[in-house]
ROVEXMAR-236654 format. One line per 3 residues: number of its first residue (from 1); for each residue z, y, x of C-alpha. Coordinates in Angstrom, 1 decimal, always signed. Layout:
N
NUM> Z,Y,X | ...
This chain:
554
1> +55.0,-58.3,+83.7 | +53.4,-61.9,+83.3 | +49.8,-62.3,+83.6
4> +47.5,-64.9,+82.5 | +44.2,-66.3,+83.7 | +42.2,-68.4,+81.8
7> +41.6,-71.6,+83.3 | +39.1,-73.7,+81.1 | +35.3,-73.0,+81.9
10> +33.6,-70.9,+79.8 | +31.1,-73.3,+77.3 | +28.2,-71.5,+77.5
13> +24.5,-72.6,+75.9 | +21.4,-70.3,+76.8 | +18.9,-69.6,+74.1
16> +15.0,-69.5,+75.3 | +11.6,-69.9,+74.1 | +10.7,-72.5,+75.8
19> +12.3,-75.1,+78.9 | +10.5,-73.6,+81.5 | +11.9,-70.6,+82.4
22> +11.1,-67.6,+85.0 | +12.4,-67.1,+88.4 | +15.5,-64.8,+87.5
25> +16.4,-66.7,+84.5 | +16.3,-69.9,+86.7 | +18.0,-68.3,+89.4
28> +21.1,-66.8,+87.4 | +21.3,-70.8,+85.8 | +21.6,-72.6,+89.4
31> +24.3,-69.4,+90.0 | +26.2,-70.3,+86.8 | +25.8,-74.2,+87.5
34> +27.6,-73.9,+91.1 | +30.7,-72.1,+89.2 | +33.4,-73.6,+87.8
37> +34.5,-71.4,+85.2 | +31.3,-71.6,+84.1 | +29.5,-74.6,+81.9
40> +26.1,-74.0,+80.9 | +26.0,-77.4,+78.9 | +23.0,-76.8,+76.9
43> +19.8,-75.4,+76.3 | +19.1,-74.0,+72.8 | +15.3,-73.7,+72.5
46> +13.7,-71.6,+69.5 | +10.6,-73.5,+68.6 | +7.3,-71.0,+67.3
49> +7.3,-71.8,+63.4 | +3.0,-70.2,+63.8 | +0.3,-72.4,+64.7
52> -3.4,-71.3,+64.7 | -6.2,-73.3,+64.4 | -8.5,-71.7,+66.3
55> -8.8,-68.0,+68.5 | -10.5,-66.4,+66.0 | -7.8,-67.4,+63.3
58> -5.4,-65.8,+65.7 | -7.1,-62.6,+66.0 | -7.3,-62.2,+62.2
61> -3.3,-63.4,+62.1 | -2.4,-60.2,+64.9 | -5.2,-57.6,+63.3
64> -3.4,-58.2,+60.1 | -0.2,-58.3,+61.5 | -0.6,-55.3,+63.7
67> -4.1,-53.0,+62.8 | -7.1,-53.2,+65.0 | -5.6,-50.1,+67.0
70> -2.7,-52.0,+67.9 | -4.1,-55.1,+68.5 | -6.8,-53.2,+71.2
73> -4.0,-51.3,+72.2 | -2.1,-54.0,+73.7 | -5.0,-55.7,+75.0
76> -5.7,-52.9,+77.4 | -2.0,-52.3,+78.3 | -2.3,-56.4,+79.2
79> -5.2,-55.4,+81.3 | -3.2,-53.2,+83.3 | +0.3,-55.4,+83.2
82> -2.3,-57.9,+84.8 | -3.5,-56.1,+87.7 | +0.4,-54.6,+88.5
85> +1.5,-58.4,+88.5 | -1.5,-58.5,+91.1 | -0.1,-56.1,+93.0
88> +3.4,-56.7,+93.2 | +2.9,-60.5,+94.2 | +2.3,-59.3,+97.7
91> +5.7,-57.9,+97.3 | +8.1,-61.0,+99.4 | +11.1,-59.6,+97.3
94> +9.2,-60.9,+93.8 | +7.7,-64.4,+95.3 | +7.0,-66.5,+92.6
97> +7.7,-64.3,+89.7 | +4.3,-65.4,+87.9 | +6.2,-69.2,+88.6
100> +7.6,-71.5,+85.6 | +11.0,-73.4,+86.6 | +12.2,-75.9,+84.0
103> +15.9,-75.2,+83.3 | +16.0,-78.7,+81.9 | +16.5,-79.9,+85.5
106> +19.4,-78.1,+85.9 | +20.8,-78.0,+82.3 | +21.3,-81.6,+81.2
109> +21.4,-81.1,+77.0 | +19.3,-79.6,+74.9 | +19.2,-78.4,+71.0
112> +15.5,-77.6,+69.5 | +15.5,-75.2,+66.7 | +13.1,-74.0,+64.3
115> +13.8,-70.5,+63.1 | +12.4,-68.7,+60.7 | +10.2,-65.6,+61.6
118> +9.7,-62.8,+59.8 | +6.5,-61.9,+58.3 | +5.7,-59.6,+61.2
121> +6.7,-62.2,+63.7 | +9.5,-60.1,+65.5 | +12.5,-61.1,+63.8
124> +14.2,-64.5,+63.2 | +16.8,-66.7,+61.4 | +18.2,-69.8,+61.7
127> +17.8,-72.4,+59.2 | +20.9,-74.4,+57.7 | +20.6,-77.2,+59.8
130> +20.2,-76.0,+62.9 | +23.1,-74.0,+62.8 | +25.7,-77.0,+62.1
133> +23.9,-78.4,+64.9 | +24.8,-75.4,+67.5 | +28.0,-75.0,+65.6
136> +29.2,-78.1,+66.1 | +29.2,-77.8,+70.1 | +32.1,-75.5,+69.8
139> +30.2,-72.7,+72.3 | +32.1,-70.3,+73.8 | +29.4,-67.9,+74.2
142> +25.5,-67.9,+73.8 | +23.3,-66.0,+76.1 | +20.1,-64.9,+74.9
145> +17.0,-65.0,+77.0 | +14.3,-65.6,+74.1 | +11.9,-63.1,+72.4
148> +12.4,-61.9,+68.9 | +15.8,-60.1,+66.9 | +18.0,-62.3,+65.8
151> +19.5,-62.1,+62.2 | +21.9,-63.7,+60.2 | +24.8,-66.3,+60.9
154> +23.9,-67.1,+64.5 | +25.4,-64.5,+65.5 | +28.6,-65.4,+65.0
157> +27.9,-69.0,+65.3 | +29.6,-69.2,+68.9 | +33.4,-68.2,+69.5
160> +32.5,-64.8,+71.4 | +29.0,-64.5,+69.9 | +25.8,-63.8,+71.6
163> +24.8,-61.6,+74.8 | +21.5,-60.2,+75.6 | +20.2,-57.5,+78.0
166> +18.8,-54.4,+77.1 | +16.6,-53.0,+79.4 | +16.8,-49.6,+79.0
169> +19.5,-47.0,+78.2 | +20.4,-47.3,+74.9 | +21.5,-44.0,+74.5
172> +18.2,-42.5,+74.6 | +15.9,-45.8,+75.3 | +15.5,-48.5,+72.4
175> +12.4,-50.5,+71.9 | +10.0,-51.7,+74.9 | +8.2,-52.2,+77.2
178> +11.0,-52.8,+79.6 | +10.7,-50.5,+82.3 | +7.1,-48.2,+81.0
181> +8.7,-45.3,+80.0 | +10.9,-44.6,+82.4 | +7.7,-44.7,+84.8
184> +6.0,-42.4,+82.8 | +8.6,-39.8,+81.9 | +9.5,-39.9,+85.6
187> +12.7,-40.8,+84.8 | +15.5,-40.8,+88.1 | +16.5,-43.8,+87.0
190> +15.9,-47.3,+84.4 | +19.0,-47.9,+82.3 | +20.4,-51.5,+81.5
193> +22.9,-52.9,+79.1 | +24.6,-56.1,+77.9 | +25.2,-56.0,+74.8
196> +27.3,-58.6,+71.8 | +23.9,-59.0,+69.2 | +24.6,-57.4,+66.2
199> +21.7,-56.9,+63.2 | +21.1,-53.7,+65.1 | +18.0,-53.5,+67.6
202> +19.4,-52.6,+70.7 | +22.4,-51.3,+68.6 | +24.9,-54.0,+69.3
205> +28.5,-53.7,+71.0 | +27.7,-52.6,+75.0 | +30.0,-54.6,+77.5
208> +28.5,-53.8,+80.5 | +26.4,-51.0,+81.7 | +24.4,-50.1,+84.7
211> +21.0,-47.8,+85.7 | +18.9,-48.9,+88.9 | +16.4,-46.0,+91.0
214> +13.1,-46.0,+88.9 | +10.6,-47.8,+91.3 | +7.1,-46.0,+91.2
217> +5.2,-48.6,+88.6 | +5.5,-50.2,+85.6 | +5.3,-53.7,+86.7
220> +7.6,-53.4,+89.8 | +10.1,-51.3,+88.2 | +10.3,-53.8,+85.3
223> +10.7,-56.9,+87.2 | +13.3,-54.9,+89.8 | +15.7,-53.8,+86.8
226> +15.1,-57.9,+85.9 | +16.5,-59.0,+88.9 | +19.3,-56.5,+89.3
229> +20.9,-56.8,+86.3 | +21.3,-60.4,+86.9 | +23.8,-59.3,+89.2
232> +25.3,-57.3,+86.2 | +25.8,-60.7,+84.1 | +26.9,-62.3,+86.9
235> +30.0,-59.7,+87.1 | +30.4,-59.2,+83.4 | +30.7,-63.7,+82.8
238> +33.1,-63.8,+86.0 | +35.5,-61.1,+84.3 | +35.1,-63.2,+81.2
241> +35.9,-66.3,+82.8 | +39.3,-64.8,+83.6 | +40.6,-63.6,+80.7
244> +38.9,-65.8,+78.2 | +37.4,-63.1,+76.1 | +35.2,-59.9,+76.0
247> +36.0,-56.8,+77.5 | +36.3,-53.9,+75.5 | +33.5,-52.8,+74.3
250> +31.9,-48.7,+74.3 | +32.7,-46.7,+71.2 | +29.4,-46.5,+69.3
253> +27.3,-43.1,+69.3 | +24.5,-42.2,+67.3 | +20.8,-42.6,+68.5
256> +18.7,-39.7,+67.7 | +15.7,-40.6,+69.9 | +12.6,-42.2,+68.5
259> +12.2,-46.2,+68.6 | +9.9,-46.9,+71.7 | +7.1,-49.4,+71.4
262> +3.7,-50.5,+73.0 | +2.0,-47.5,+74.4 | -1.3,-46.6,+73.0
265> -4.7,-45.2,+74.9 | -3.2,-41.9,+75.0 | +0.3,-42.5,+76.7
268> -1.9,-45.6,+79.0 | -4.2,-42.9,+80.1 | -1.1,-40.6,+81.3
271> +0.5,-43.7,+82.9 | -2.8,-44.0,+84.7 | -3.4,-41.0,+85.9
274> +0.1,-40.3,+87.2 | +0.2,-43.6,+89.1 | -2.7,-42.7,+90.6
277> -1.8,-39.3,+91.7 | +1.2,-41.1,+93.4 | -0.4,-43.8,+94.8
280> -3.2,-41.4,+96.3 | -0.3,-38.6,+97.7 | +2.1,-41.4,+99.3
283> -1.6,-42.4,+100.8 | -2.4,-38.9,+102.3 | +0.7,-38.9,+104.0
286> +0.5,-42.2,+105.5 | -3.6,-40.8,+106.8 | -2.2,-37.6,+108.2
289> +1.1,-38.6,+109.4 | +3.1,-36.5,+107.3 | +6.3,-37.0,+107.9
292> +8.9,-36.8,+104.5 | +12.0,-36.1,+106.1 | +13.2,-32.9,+107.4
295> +16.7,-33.0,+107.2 | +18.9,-29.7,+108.6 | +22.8,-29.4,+109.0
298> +24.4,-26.0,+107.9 | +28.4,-25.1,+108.4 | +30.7,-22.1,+107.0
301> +34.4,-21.6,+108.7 | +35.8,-22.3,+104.8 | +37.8,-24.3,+103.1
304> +35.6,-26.3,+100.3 | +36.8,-25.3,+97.3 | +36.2,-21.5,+98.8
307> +33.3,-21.8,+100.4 | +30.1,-19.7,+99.9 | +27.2,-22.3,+101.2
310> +24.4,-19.2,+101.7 | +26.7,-18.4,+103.9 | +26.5,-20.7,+105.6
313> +24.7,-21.2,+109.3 | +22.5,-23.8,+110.2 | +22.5,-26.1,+113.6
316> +19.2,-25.7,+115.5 | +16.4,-28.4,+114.4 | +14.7,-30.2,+117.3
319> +11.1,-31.0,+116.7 | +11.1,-35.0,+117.8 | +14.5,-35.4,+115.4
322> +16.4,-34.2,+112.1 | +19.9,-34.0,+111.4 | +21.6,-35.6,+108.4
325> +25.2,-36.7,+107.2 | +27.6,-34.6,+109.1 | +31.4,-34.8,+109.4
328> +33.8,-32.4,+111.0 | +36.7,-33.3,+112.7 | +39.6,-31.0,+114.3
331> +41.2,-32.9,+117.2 | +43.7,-30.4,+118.8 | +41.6,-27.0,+118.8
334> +38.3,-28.0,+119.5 | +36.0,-28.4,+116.0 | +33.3,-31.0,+116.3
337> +30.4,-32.0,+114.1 | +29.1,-35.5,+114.3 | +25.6,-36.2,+112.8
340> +22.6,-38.3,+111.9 | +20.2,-37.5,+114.8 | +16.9,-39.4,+113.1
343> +14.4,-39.7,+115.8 | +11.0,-39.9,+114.8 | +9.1,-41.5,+117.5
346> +12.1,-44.6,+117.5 | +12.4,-44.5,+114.1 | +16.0,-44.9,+114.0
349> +19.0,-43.0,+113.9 | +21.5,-42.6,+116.0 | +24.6,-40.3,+116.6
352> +25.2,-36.7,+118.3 | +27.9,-34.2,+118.2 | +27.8,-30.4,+117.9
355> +31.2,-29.0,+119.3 | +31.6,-25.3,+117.2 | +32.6,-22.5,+119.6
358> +32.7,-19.0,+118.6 | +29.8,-17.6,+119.9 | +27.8,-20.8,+120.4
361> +27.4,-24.9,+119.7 | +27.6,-27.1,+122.1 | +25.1,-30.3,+121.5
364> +26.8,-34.0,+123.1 | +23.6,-36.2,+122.6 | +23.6,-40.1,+121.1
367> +26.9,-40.1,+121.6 | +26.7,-43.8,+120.0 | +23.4,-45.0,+120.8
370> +22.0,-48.6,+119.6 | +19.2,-50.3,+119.2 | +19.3,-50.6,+115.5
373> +19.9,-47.1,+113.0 | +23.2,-45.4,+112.8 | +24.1,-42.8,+110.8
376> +27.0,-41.4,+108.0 | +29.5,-41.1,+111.5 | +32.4,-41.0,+109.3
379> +35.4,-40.1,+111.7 | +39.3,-40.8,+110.8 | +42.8,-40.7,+112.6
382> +44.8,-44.0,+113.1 | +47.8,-44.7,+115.0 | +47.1,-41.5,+118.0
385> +43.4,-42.4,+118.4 | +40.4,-41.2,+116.5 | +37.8,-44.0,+114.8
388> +33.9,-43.4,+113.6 | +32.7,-46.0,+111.1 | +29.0,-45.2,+111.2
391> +26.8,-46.9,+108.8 | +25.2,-49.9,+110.2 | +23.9,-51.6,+107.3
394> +20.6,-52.8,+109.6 | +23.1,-55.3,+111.3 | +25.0,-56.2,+107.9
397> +28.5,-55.2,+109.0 | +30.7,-52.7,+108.6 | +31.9,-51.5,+112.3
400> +34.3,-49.0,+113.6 | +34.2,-47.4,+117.3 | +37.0,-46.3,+119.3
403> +36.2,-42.7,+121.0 | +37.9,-42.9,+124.9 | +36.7,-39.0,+125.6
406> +36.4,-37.0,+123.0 | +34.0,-35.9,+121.3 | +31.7,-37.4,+123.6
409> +32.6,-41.0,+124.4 | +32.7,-43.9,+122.1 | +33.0,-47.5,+122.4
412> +32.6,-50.9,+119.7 | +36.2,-51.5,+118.1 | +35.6,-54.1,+116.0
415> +34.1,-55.3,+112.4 | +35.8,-55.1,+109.5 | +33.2,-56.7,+107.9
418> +30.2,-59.4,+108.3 | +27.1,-60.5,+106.7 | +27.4,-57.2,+103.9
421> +24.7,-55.1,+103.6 | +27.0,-52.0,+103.0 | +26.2,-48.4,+103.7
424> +27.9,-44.8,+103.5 | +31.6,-46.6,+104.0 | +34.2,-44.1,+104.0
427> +38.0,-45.1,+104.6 | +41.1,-43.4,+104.0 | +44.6,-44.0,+103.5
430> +46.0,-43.0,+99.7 | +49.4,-43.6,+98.2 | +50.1,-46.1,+100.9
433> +46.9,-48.3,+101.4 | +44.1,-48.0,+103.2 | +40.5,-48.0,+101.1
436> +36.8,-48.5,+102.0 | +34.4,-47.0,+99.6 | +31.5,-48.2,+100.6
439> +27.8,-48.8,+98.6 | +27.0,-52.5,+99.3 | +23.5,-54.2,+98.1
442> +24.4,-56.9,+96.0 | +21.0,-57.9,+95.5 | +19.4,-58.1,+98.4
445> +16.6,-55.7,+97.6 | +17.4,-52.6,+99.7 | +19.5,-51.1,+96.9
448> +22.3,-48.8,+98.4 | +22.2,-46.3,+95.7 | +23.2,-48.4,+92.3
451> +26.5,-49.9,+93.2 | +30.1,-48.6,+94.4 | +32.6,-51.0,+95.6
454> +36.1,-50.5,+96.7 | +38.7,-52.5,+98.8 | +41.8,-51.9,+99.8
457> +44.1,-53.0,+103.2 | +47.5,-52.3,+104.6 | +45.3,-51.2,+108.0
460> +41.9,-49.4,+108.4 | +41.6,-51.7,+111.2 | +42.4,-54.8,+109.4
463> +39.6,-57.5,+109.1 | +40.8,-59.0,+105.8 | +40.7,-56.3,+102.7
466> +41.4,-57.0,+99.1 | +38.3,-56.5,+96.7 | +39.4,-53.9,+93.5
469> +39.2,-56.2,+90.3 | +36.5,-54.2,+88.8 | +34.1,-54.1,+91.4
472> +31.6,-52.7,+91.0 | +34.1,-50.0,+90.1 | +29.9,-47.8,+89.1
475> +27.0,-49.3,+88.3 | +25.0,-45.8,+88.1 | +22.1,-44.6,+91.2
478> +22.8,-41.3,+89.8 | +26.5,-41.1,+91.2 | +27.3,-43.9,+93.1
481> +26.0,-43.8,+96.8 | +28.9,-41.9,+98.6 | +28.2,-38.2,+99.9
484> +31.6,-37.3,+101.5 | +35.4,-37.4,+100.8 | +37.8,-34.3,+99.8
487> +41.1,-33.6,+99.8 | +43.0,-31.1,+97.4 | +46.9,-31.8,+98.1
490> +47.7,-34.8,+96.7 | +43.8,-35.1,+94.8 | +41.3,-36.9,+95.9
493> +37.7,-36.0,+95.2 | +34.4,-38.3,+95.9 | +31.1,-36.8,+96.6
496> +28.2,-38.5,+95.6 | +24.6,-38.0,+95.9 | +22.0,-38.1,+93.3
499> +18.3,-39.0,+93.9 | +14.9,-37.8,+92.1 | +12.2,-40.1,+91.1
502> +10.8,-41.4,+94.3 | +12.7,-38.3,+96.1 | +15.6,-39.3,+98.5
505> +18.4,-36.7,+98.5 | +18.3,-34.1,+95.3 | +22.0,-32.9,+94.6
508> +25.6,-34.2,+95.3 | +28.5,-34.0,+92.7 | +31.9,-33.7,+93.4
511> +34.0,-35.6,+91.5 | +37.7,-36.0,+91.1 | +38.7,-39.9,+91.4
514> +42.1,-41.6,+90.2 | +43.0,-45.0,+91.2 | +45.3,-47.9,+92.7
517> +44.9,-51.8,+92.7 | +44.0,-52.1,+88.9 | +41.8,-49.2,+88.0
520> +39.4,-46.9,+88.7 | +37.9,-43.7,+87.4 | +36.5,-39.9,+88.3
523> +35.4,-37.7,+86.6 | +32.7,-34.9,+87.8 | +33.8,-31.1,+88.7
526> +30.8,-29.8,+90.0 | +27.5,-30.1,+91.2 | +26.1,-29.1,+95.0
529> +23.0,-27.4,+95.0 | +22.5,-24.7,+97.6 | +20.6,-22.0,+98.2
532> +19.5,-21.0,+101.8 | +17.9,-17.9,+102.3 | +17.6,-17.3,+98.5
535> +15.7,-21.1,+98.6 | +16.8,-23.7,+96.2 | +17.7,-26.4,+98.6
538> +17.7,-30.3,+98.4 | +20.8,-31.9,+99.3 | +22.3,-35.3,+99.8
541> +25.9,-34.9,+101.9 | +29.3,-32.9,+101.7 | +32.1,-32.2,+103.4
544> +35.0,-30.3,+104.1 | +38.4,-30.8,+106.8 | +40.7,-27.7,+107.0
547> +38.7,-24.7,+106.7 | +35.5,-26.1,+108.0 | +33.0,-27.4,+105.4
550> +29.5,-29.2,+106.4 | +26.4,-30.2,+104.7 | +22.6,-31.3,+105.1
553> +19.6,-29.8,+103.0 | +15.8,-30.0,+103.4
């Protein structure tokens, strides 16, 4: 079957408020400038039809517009966006996010518009005239980054229309702040979507989708969905580029939740009081050296579809370490189970080995021992020798070892791959390839949990592997950071691990996957929550080979 790529760049204008433009905005512009299937030729600015004469005219304009409980409503909720901006400034992954960039110096041509607002200010049109103007530049596509809703013929002014963000699930979240109620609800994680505008707030056709861990405050957690989503437009325009057109979009469901808007005293109170609370706990613990992880290692002699996890029996903790992430691996008759050892006083992990006897376990200490954190020792047969790709995302590769005695001696193989902050990899052979599944951090910002990427190889040793077509093949921190690998016959099932808010390591999910060069999908079976000693148990890794199965729980 013939294929087709589309070879002409993409015309694309971007629609803002004003020529100078914030840090992400800028940023994604100098990415899009550096592509070639990619022209951002102009800038289409939407000029403010309201001028006041004075303050005081102003005020009486909003307190008319809004009510005076609105209008003091969102003078204290400035109050507090104001001090969070304070805050996250110290912040080196937000430098310069107060900062103003003028696109114009990267954009050549501009188009100046004067829309027409609604009476309440919020929505917009565009008049006759500026419409032939944008119409006759034959766009492609239009990305929004300006304020208001637009309505009317602009929207289909461009060949594939207009794209905006949402920030926020749609689903359950329309309406603003970006980021504040998520924070407030406690929410595990902040949804975002791209959407083609339609007269529908928030309501338009969703092309691209993708939810990021909840950070603990409004203003970080609003300005870290910002920037990660960028990375989402950034995919969604470079599978545009290709074909030349939108992807498919999701089928439309209705929305039964309320429209969110500014929060008033009463929900501002509650935000306060619960960031404080956080802020003062996380503060304890730092005073009284608490430490937050406590990680254990349990194992049942049973196959993991069977097994009964209370049954389960749990390694001896040490008190200078925990024990995370563990594998099993049958080589000949001797069972061995490779962990995480975290210790505490080096603050780094590194890896150990429990052989399983009948009567006892036999401990085979830092088995692989570096000077930078190890852990997830994922362990696979190749070609009659036995490979560990641990997770060494603190080094930005991907490595595999070589074990010369086993279980107990292990040496440096090679990389598979450099400068890729990647963690959890997991690498198996299916119908004739080898795969990594690993969760790499597109963004730079410490995010292993959002994203799921896949490539494949004719060798798990082989140095050059093919990225899959839809990576990210998930966009989700509820499902996408790898917990373990099963095997059913000729199924394959992932496990992944979901997080609370602020809480590393809730549940894991098992999920049944199906997928080759072109596609991917899975679909979830079940859930892993155990009980220990009639204890509801937090849990974060699974795992099963033959009839052993292994997991971790604090």
């Amino acid at each position: 079957m013939l294929t087709f790529t589309y070879t002409i760049p993409l015309k694309i204008a971007i629609l803002v408020d004003s020529e100078l433009v914030d840090k992400n905005v800028f940023d994604f512009i100098k990415w899009a400038d550096s592509r070639d299937n990619l022209d951002i030729s102009h800038l289409i600015i939407q000029n403010s039809q309201i001028k006041y004469v004075n303050v005081i005219e102003r005020i009486l304009d909003r307190v008319k517009k809004r009510g005076i409980k609105r209008l003091l409503a969102s003078q204290t909720f400035k109050i507090i966006t104001l001090l969070e901006f304070l805050m996250i400034r110290r912040n080196e992954q937000f430098i310069g996010i107060n900062s103003k960039f003028n696109a114009l110096d990267i954009v050549k041509n501009k188009i100046e518009t004067n829309p027409i607002f609604s009476r309440n200010g919020i929505s917009l049109t565009f008049n006759e005239a500026d419409l032939n103007r944008i119409s006759a530049c034959n766009f492609d596509l239009i990305i929004r980054f300006g304020s208001g809703i637009l309505k009317g013929h602009i929207l289909n002014t461009p060949r594939l229309g207009i794209i905006s963000f949402h920030h926020g699930d749609n689903r359950v979240n329309r309406g603003g702040p970006a980021g504040f109620w998520e924070v407030l609800s406690r929410s595990t994680t902040t949804g975002v979507i791209i959407q083609k505008l339609t007269e529908e707030l928030d309501g338009g056709d969703v092309l691209s989708r993708g939810s990021y861990p909840t950070q603990h405050y409004y203003v970080l957690n609003q300005q870290f969905i910002y920037k990660r989503s960028m990375h989402l437009l950034q995919d969604l325009l470079s599978k545009i580029s290709l074909e030349g057109s939108l992807p498919k979009a999701e089928d439309h469901i209705p929305y039964s939740n309320q429209l969110f808007t500014l929060p008033f005293f009463k929900d501002q109170f509650l935000y306060l009081f619960i960031t404080a609370q956080y802020f003062l706990k996380e503060l304890g613990k730092k005073i009284f050296n608490i430490r937050k992880e406590k990680w254990k290692v349990a194992y049942v002699e049973q196959f993991w579809r069977n097994a009964v996890l209370r049954k389960s029996k749990t390694i001896p903790p040490t008190k200078n370490s925990f024990l995370a992430d563990p594998f099993i691996y049958k080589n000949s008759d001797q069972t061995t189970i490779f962990v995480e050892e975290y210790y505490y006083n080096e603050k780094i992990g590194k890896i150990s080995a429990y052989e399983v006897r009948k009567s006892d376990l036999i401990k085979y200490e830092k088995i692989i021992d570096e000077d930078f954190h190890l852990s997830f020792p994922y362990v696979f047969h190749y070609d009659g020798n036995v490979y560990m790709c641990p997770e060494t995302n603190s080094i930005n590769e991907i490595r595999i070892y070589i074990c010369t005695n086993y279980p107990q001696r292990w040496e440096y193989h090679k990389t598979l791959m450099k400068n890729v902050s990647a963690a959890d990899s997991i690498i198996f052979e299916h119908s004739g390839k080898w795969w990594i599944f690993t969760n790499i951090d597109s963004s730079g910002m410490g995010d292993h949990c959002s994203e799921l990427h896949i490539f494949s190889s004719d060798s798990p040793l082989s140095q050059n592997w093919t990225a899959h077509p839809q990576n990210p093949v998930i966009v989700d921190a509820n499902i996408a950071r790898n917990a373990g690998i099963l095997r059913d016959g000729d199924k394959v099932y992932r496990v992944s691990q979901s997080h609370g808010f602020k809480v590393y390591g809730v549940k894991s999910s098992i999920r049944e996957i199906t997928f080759d060069s072109h596609n991917y999908c899975e679909s979830e079976i079940c859930v892993i929550s155990p009980y220990i000693n009639g204890e509801k148990k937090n849990t974060h890794h699974f795992f099963s080979h033959e009839n052993f199965t292994v997991f971790d729980y604090k």
